[in-house]
KENUGU-268031 format. One record per residue (C-alpha): x, y, z; residue in three letters. Coordinates in pm, 1 decimal, m for minus. Each point is the difference from the previous one (the first is absolute). Example, Ala and Ser with C-alpha at 12.3 -4.5 7.8 and 13.67 -1.06 7.14 Angstrom:
BEGIN
<site><x>1230.0</x><y>m450.0</y><z>780.0</z><resn>ALA</resn></site>
<site><x>137.0</x><y>344.0</y><z>m66.0</z><resn>SER</resn></site>
REM end
This chain:
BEGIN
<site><x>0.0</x><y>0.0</y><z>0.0</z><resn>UNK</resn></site>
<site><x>121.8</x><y>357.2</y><z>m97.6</z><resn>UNK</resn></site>
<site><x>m30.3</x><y>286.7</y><z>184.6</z><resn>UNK</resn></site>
<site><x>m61.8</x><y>373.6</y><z>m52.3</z><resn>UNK</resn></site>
<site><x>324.7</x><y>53.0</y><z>m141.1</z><resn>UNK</resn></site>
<site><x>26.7</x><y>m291.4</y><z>m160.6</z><resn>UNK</resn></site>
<site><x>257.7</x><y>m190.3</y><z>176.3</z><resn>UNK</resn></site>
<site><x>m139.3</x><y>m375.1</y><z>143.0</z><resn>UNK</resn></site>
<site><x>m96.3</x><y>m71.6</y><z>347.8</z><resn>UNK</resn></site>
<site><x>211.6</x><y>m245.8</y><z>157.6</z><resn>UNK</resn></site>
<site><x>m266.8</x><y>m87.3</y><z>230.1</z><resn>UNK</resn></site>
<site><x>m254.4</x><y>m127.8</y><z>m273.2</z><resn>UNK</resn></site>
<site><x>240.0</x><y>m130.5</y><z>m230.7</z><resn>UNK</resn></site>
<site><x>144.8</x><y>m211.9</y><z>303.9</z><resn>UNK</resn></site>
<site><x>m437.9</x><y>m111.0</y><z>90.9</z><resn>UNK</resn></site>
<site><x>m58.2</x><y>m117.3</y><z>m371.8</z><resn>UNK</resn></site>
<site><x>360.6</x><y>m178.3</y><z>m48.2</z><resn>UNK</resn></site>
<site><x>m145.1</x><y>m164.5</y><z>294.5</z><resn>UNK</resn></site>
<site><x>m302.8</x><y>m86.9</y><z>m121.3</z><resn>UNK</resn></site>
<site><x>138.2</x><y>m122.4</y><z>m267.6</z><resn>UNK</resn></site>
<site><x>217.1</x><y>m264.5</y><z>169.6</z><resn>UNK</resn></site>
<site><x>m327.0</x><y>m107.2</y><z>216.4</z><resn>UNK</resn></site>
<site><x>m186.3</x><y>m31.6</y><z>m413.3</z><resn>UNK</resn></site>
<site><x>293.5</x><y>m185.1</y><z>m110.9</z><resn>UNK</resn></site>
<site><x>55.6</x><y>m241.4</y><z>328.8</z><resn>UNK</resn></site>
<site><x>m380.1</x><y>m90.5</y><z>m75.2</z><resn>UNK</resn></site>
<site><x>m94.9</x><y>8.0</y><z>m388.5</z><resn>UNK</resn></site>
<site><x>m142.3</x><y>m236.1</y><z>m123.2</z><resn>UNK</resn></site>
<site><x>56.3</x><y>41.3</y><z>m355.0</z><resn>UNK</resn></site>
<site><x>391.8</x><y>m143.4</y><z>m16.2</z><resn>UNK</resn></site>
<site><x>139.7</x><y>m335.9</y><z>m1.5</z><resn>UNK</resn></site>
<site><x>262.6</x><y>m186.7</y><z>210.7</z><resn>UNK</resn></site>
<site><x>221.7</x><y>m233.8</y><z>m67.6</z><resn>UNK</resn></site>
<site><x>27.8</x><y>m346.9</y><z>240.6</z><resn>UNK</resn></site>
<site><x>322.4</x><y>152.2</y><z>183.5</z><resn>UNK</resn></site>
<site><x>m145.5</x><y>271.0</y><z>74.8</z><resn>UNK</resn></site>
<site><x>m328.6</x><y>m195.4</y><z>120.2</z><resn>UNK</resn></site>
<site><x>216.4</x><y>m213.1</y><z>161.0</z><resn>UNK</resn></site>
<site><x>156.0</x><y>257.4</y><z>197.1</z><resn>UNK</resn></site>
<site><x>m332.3</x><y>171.8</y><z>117.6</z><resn>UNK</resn></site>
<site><x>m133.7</x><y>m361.3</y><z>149.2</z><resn>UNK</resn></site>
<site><x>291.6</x><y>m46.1</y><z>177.9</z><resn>UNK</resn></site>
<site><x>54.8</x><y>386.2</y><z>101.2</z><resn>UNK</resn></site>
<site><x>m398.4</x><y>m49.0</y><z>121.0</z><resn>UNK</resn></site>
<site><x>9.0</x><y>m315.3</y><z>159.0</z><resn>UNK</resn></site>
<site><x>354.7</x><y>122.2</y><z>184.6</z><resn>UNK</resn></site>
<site><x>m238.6</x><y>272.5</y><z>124.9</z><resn>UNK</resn></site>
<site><x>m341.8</x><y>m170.7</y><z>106.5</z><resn>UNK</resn></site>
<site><x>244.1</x><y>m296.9</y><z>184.2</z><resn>UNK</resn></site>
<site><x>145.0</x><y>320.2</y><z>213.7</z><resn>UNK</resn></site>
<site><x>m293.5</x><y>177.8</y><z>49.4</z><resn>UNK</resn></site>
<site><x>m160.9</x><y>m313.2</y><z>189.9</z><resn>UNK</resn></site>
<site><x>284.7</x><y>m60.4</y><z>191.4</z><resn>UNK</resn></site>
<site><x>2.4</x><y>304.8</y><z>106.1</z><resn>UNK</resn></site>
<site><x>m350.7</x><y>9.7</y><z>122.2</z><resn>UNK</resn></site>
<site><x>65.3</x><y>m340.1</y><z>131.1</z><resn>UNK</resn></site>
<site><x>286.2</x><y>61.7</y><z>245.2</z><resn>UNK</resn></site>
<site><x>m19.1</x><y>425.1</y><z>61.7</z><resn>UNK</resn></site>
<site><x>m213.9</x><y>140.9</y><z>183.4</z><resn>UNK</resn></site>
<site><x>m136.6</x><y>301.7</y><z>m21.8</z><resn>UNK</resn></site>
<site><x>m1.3</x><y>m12.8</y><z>m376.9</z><resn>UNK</resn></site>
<site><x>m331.9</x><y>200.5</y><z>m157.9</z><resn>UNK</resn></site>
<site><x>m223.2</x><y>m242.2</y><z>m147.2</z><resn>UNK</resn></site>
<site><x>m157.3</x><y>221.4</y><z>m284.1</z><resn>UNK</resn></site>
<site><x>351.4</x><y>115.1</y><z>m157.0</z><resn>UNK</resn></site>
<site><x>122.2</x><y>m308.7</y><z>m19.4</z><resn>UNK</resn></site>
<site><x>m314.6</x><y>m123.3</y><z>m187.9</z><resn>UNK</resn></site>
<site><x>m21.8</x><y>283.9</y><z>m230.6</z><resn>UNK</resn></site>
<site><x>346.9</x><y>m47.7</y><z>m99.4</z><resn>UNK</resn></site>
<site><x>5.1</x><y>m413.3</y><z>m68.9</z><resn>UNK</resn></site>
<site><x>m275.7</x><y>146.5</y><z>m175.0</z><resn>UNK</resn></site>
<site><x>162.6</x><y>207.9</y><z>m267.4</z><resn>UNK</resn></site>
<site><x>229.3</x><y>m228.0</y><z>m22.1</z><resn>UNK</resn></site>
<site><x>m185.9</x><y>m267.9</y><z>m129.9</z><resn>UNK</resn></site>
<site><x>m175.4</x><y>300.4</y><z>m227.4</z><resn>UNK</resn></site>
<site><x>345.0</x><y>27.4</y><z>m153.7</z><resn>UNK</resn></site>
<site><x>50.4</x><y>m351.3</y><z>m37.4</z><resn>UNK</resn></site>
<site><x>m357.3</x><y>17.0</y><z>m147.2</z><resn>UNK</resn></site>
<site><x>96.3</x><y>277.1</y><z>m296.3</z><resn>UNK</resn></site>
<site><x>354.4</x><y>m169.5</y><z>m74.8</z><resn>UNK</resn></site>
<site><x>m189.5</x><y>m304.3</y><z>m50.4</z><resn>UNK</resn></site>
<site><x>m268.1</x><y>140.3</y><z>m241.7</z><resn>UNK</resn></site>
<site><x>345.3</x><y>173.1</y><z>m165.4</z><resn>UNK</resn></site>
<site><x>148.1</x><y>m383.8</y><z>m57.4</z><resn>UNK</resn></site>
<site><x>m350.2</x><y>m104.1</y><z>m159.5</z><resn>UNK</resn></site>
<site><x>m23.4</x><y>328.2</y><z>m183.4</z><resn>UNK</resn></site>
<site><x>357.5</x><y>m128.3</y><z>m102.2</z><resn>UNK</resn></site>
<site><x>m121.2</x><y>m335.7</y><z>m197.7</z><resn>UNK</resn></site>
<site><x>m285.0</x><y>159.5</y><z>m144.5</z><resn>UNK</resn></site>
<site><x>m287.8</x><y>m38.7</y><z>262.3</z><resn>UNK</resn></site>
<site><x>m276.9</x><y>220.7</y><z>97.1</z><resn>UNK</resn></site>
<site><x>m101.1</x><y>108.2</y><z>303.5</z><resn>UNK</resn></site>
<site><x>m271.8</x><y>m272.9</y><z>m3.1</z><resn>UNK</resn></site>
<site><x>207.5</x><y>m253.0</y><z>m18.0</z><resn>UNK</resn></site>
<site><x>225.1</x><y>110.7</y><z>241.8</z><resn>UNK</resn></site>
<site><x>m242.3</x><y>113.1</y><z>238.6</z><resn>UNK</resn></site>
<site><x>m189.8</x><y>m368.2</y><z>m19.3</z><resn>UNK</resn></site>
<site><x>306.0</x><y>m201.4</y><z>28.9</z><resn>UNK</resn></site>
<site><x>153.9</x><y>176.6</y><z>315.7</z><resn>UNK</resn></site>
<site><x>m342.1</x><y>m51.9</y><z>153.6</z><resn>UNK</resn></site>
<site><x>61.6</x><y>m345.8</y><z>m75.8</z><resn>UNK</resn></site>
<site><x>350.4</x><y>m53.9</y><z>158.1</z><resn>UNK</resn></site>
<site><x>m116.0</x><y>209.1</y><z>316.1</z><resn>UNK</resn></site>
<site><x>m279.3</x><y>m222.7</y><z>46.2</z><resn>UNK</resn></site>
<site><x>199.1</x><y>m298.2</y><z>m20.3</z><resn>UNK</resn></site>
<site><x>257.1</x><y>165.9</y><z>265.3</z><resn>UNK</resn></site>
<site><x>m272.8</x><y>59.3</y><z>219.9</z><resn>UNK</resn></site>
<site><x>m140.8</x><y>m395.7</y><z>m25.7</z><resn>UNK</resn></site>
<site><x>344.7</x><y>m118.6</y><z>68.4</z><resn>UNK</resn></site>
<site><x>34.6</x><y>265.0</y><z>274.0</z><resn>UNK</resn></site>
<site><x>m356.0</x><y>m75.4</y><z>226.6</z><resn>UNK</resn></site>
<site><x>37.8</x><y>m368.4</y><z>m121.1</z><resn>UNK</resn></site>
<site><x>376.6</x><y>m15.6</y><z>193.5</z><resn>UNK</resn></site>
<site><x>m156.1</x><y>174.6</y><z>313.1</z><resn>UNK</resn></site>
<site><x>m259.6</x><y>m184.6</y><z>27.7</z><resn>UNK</resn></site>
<site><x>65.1</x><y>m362.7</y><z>m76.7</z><resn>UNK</resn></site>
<site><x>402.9</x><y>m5.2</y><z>m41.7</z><resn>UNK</resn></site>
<site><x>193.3</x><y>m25.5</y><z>m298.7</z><resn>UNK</resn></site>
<site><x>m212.6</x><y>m283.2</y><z>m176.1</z><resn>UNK</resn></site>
<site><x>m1.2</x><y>m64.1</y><z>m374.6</z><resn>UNK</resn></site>
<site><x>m280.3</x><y>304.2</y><z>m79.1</z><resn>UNK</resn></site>
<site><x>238.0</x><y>253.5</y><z>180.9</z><resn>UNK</resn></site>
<site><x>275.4</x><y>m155.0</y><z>m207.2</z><resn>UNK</resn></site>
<site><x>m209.7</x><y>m37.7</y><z>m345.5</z><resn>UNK</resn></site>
<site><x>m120.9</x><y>347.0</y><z>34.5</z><resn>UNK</resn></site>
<site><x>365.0</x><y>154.7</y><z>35.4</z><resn>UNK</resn></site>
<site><x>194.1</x><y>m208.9</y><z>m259.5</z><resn>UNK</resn></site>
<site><x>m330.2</x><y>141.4</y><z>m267.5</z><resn>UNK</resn></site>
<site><x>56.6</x><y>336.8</y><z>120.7</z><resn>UNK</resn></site>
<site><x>377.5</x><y>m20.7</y><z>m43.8</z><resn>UNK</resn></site>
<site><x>m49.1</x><y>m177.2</y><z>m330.2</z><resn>UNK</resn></site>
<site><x>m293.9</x><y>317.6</y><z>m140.5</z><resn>UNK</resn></site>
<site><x>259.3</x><y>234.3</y><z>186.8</z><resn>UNK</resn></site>
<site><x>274.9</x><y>m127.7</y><z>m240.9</z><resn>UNK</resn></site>
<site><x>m251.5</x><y>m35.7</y><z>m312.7</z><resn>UNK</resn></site>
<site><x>m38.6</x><y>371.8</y><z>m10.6</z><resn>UNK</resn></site>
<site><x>256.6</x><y>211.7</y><z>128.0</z><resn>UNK</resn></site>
<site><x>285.7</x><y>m189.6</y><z>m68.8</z><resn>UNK</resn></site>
<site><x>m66.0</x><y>m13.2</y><z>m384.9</z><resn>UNK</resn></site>
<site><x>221.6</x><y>168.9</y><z>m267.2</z><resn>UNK</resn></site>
<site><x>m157.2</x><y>362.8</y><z>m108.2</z><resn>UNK</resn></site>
<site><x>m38.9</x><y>121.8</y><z>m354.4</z><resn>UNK</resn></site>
<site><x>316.4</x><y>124.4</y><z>m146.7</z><resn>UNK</resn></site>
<site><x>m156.3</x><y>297.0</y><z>m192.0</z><resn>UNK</resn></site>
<site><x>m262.4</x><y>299.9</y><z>112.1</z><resn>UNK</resn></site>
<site><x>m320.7</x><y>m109.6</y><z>85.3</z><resn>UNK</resn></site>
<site><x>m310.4</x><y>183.4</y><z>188.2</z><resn>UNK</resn></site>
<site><x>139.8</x><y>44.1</y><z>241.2</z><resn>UNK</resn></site>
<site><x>335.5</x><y>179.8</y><z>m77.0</z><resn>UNK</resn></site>
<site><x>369.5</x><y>m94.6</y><z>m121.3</z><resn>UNK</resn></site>
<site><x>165.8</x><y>m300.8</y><z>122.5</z><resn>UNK</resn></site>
<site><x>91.0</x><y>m35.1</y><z>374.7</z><resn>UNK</resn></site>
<site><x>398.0</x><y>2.8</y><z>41.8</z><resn>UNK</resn></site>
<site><x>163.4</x><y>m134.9</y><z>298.5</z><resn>UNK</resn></site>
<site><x>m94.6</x><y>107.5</y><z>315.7</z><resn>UNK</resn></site>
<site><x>m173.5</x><y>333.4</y><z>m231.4</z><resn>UNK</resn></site>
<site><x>m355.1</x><y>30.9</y><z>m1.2</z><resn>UNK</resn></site>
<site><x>m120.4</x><y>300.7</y><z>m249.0</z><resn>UNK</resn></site>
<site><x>m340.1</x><y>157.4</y><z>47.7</z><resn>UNK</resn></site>
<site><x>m153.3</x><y>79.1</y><z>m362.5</z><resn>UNK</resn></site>
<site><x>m306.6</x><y>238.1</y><z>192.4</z><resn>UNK</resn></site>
<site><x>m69.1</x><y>200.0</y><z>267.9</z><resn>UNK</resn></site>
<site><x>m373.1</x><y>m115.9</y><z>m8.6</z><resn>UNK</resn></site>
<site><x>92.9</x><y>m389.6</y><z>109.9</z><resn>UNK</resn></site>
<site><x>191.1</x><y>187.9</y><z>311.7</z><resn>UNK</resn></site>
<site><x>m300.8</x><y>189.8</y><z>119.5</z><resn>UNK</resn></site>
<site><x>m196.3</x><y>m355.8</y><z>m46.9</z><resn>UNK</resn></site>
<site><x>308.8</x><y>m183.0</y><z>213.3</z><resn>UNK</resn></site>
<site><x>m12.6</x><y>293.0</y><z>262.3</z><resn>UNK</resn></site>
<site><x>m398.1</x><y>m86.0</y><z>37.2</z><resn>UNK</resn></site>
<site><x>96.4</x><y>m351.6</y><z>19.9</z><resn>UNK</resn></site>
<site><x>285.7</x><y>118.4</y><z>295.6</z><resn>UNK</resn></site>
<site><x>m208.1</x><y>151.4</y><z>216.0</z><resn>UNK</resn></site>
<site><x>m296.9</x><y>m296.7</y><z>m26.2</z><resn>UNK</resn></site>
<site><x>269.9</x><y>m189.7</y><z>137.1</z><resn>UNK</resn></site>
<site><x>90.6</x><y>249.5</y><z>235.8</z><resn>UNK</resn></site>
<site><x>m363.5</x><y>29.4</y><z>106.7</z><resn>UNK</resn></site>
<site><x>m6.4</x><y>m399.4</y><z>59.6</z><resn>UNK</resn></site>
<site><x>275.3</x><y>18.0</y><z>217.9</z><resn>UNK</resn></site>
<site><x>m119.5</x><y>307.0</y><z>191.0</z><resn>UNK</resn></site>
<site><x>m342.3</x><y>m240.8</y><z>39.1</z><resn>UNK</resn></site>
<site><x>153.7</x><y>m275.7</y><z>97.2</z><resn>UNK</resn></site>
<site><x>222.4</x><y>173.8</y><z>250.3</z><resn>UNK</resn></site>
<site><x>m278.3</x><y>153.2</y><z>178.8</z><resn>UNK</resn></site>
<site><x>m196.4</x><y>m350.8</y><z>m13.2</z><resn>UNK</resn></site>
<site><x>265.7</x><y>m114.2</y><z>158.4</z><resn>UNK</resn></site>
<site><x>53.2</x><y>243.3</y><z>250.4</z><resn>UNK</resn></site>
<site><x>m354.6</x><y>m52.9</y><z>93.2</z><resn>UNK</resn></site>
<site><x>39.7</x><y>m412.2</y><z>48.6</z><resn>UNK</resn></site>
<site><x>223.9</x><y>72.2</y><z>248.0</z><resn>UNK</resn></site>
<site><x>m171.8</x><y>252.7</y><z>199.7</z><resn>UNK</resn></site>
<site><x>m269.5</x><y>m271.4</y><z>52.8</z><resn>UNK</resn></site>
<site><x>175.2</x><y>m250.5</y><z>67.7</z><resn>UNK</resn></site>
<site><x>181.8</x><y>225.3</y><z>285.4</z><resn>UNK</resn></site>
<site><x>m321.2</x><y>59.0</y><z>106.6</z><resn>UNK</resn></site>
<site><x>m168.0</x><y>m333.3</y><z>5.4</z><resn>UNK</resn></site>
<site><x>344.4</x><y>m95.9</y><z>199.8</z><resn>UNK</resn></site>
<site><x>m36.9</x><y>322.8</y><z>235.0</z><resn>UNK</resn></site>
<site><x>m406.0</x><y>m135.5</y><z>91.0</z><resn>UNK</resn></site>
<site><x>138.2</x><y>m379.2</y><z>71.7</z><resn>UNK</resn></site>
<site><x>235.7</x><y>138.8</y><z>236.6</z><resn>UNK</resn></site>
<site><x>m228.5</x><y>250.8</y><z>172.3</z><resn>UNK</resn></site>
<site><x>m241.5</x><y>m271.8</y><z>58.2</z><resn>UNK</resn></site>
<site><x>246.1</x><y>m255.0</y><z>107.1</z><resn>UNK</resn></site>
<site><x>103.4</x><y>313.8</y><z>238.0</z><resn>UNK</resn></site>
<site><x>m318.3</x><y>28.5</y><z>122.5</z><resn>UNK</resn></site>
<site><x>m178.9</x><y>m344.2</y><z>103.1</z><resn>UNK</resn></site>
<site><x>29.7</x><y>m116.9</y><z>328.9</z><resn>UNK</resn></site>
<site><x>214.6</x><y>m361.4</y><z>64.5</z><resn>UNK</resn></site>
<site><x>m222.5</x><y>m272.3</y><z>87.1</z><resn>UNK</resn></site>
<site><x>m69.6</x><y>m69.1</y><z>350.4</z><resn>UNK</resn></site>
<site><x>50.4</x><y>m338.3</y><z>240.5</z><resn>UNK</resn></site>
<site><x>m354.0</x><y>m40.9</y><z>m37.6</z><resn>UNK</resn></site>
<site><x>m9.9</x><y>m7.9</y><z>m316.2</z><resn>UNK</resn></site>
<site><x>256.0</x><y>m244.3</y><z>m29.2</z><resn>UNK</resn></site>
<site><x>m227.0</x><y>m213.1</y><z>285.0</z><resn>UNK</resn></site>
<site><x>m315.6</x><y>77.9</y><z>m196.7</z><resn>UNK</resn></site>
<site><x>174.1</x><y>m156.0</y><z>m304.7</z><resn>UNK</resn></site>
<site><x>110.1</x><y>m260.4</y><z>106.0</z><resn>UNK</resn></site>
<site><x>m251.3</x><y>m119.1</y><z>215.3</z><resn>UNK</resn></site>
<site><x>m217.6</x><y>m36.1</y><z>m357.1</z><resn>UNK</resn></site>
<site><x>220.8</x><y>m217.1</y><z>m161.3</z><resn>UNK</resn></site>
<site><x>m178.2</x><y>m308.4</y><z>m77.3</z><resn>UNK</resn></site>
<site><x>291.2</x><y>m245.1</y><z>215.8</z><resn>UNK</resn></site>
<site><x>m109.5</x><y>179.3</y><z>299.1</z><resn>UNK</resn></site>
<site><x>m331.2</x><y>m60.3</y><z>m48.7</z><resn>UNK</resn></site>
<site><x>66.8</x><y>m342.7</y><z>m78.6</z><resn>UNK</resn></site>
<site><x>224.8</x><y>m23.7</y><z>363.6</z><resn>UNK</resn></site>
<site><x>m280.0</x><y>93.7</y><z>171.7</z><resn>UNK</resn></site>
<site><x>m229.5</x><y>m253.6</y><z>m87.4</z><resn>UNK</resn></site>
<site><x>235.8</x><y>m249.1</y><z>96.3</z><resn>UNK</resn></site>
<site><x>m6.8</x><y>136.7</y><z>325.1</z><resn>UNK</resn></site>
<site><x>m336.6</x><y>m26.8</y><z>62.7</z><resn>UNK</resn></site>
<site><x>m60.3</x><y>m343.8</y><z>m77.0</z><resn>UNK</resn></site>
<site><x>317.0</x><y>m95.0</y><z>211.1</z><resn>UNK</resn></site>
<site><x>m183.8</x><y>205.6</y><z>300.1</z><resn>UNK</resn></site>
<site><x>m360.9</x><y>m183.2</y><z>m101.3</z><resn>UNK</resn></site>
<site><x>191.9</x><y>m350.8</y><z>25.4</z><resn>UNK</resn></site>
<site><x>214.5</x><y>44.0</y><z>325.4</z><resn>UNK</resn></site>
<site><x>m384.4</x><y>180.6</y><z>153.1</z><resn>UNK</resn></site>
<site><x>m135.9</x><y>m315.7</y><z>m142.1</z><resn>UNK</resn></site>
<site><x>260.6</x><y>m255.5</y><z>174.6</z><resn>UNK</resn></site>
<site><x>m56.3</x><y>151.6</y><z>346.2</z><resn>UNK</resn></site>
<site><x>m364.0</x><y>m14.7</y><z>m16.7</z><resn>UNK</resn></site>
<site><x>70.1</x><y>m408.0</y><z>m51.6</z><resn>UNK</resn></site>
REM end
C-alpha cells in the first residue's frame, strides 16, 4: 500500500506478505510431490505423538490450545494430502472420499484394539488402511502441467492461485474450530467427572459408621442362627421331657 507521497508502508506491505505465506501454507490449488508428503506425515505425526505426551505427563498444560493446535495440524496434513492427489490427477472428490475411507478404517482398528485387543479385525483394518494409504499418495505424479499447476519438484510445492488458498484457509480454521470443540468437550468431561468424584467423597464424609447393634441385629438374622436356635429348643423339650419320666 502507498501512501500520500507515494512511498509504501512497511506496515501493510509486511500484513499482506503475511497473508500471503498463511494463502500459500494452505492452497489448495498446487501439487506435492511424495517427499514432500512424506515429510509432512512424519513432521505431523512427530507433533501429535508430543503433544499427547505432553498432556499425558505435565500438568498444568491448557487443554483447548493443545487441541486447537493437533488440530491444524492434521488441517495441514489434510491440504498437503489433497496437493499429492491434485498431483496424479485427482479431484477433490476423489480425494475427499478416499481419505474418509482410510480414517474410517483407522478409527475401526483404533476402538476395535481398545476394546477387544489386538485381534484379527484391529489387524485387517490397519494393514487395508496402510495398503489404500500407499495406493494413493505414494503414486508417481504427472510429469507435465495439469489442473492443478506445474509439476511438484522436490521438497517445492508451487501454488498456481490465490483462490485455492482462501478455500485451504476455510478448510484451516474448520479444523481449527474442531479442535477448539473438542478441547472444550473435553474440558467439560473432566469437570464432571471431578465432580461426580467430589459428591462420592462428600457422602462417604458424611454417613455415620455402623453401630454394634447393627452388627448384633445382623447377625442375629442370619439364617444359621436361626437354625441354632431350634436346636436348642428341642434339646430343652427332651431333657424337660426325661425328668418328667
Amino acid at each position: 500500500m502507498t501512501e500520500g507521497d507515494g512511498s509504501v508502508d512497511p506496515v501493510a506491505e509486511d500484513e499482506g506478505e503475511l497473508t500471503l505465506a498463511v494463502v500459500r501454507l494452505f492452497s489448495l490449488d498446487s501439487r506435492t510431490s511424495i517427499a514432500r508428503w512424506l515429510v509432512v506425515l512424519a513432521c505431523v505425526l512427530a507433533s501429535l505423538w508430543c503433544l499427547i505426551r505432553l498432556l499425558r505427563f505435565v500438568d498444568g498444560i491448557p487443554i483447548i490450545p493443545v487441541w486447537t493446535l493437533a488440530a491444524l495440524l492434521l488441517g495441514k496434513l489434510f491440504v498437503e494430502s489433497v496437493r499429492r492427489l491434485h498431483d496424479c490427477g485427482q479431484n477433490a472428490g476423489g480425494a475427499l472420499a478416499g481419505m474418509a475411507g482410510i480414517g474410517i478404517l483407522l478409527a475401526t482398528a483404533s476402538l476395535r484394539w481398545s476394546g477387544h485387543g489386538a485381534d484379527g479385525i484391529a489387524w485387517g483394518a490397519l494393514m487395508f488402511a496402510i495398503v489404500a494409504t500407499g495406493v494413493m499418495f505414494l503414486r508417481p505424479g504427472s510429469a507435465y502441467a495439469n489442473a492443478y499447476g506445474p509439476p511438484a519438484q522436490g521438497m517445492a510445492s508451487p501454488v498456481s492461485s490465490v483462490s485455492g488458498g482462501k478455500a485451504g484457509v476455510f478448510v484451516a480454521t474448520g479444523f481449527g474450530l474442531v479442535g477448539l470443540a473438542a478441547g472444550l468437550g473435553v474440558l467439560a468431561w473432566q469437570s464432571a467427572l471431578d465432580s461426580q468424584r467430589d459428591a462420592r467423597m462428600e457422602r462417604v464424609a458424611t454417613d455415620p459408621p455402623p453401630t454394634s447393634a447393627d452388627i448384633g441385629t445382623r447377625s442375629d438374622d442370619t439364617p444359621l442362627d436361626n437354625e441354632n436356635a431350634a436346636t436348642s429348643d428341642r434339646i430343652d423339650a427332651l431333657l424337660n421331657e426325661g425328668g418328667a419320666r
